[in-house]
Structures are given as C-alpha cells and as structure tokens.
C-alpha positions as CSV (number, residue, x, y, z in Angstrom):
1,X,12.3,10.2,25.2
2,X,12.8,8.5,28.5
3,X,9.2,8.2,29.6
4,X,9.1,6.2,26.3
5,X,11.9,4.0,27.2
6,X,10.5,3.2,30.3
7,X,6.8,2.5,28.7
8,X,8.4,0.4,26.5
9,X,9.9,-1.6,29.5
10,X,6.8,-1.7,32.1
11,X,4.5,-2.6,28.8
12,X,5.6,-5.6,26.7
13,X,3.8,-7.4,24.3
14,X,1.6,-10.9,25.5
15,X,-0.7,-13.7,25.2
16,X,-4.5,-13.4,26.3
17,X,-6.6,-16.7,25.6
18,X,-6.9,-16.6,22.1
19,X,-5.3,-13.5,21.3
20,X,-1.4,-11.5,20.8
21,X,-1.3,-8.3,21.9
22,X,1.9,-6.5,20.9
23,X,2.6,-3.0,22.0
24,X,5.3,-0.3,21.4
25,X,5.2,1.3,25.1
26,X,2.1,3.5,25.4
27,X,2.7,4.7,21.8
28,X,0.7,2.2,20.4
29,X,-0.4,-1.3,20.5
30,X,-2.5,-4.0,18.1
31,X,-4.5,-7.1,19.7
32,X,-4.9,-9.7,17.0
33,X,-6.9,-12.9,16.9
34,X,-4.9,-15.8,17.1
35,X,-7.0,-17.2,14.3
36,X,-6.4,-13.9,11.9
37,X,-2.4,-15.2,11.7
38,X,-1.3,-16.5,8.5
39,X,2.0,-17.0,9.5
40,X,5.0,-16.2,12.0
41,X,8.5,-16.2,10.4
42,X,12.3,-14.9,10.9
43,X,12.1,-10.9,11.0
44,X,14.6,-9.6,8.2
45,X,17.0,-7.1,9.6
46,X,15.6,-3.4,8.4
47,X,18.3,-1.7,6.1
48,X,18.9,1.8,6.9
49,X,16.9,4.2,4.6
50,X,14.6,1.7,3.6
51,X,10.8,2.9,4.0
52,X,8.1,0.6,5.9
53,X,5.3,-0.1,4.2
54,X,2.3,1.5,5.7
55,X,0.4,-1.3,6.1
56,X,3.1,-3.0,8.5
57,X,3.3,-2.1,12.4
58,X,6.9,-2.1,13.3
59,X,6.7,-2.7,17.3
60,X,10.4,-1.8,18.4
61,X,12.9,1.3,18.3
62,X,14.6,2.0,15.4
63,X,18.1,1.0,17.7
64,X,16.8,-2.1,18.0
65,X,17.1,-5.8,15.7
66,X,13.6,-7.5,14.8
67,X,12.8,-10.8,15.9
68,X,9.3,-12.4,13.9
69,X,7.1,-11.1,11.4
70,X,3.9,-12.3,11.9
71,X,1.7,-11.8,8.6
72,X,-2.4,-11.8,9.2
73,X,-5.3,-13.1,6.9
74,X,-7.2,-10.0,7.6
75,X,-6.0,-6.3,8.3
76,X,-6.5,-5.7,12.0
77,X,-6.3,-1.8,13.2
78,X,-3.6,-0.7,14.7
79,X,-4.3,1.8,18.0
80,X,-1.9,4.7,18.4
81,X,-2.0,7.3,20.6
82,X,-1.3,10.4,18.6
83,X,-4.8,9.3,16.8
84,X,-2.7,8.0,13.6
85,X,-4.8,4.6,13.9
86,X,-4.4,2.4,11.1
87,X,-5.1,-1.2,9.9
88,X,-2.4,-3.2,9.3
89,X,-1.2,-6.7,7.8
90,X,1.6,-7.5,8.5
91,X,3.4,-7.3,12.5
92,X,7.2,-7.0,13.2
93,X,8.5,-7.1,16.8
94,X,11.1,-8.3,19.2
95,X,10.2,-10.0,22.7
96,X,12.3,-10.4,25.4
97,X,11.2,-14.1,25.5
98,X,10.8,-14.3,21.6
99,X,11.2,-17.9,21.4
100,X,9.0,-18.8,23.9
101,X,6.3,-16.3,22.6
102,X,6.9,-18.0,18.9
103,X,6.1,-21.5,20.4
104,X,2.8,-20.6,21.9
105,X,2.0,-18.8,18.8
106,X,2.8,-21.4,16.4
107,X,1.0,-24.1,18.7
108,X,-2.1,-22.7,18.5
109,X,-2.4,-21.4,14.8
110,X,-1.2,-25.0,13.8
111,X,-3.7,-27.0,16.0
C-alpha cells in the first residue's frame, strides 16, 4: 500500500507534444492523442457505492475528490499492470496542477 502511495507521487500524469498521459502510479496509465478528446469538463464528485462504468479509467484513490473528466472520440486502451488492459472512453483524474493541465489541454483541442 505504501509503495503505491509513493508511485503515485514520483509518477504524475503529463503533457508530451501532442499527447496526455495520465497514470495511477505504476498501477496503470493511458496515453491519449490530443486529437482523440472530445471534451474536458468538471469531474462530478463519485457517490459512495456507486459502480464505475467499465469503460471509464478512474486515475486517483478512492480517498481522493476528482478534478476533470476528459471524454474521447475513440476508445483508447488502458495499460494496467496486473494484465486487466482495457479500452476506455471516458478519463477521470485529479492533477496537482489541474488548472494549469486543463488550459493546455483545452488550447490545443480548440485550436
């Protein structure tokens, strides 16, 4: 559990050219073309109980509160590293410079 923490600390999620790459610590991680998101909005606070869809990757601890909710044109795979890969469409995360992250996001998919 702590080596998990710590991945999650010494890994977080960035920008490469035209891509995102958002990862959960060495647990797992999705690159996505910049050109593959549809949109980027206000993560809704996850309810207690409440199932996640399979196709969405939720990139954060269940402690934590969600920041953005990217939705993607096309279902990009997921890497995970107890070999559960899976494609996904829809991306929820929280960044330590989420606003920041957002900008340069919304920049390039609206250019």
């Amino acid at each position: 559990m702590i080596g998990l923490y710590h991945s999650v600390k010494c890994l977080p999620h960035y920008l490469k050219k035209d891509k995102v790459i958002i990862r959960l610590g060495f647990q797992s991680s999705v690159e996505i073309d910049m050109d593959n998101i549809k949109s980027v909005k206000k993560a809704k606070e996850s309810e207690f109980g409440v199932k996640i869809p399979k196709s969405t990757y939720y990139s954060l601890l269940k402690i934590d509160t969600p920041d953005f909710e990217l939705l993607l044109k096309e279902p990009t795979m997921m890497r995970s590293s107890y070999s559960n890969n899976k494609y996904i469409d829809t991306v929820i995360f929280r960044a330590d410079e989420a606003d920041k992250m957002i900008e340069e996001i919304k920049y390039f998919i609206n250019r």
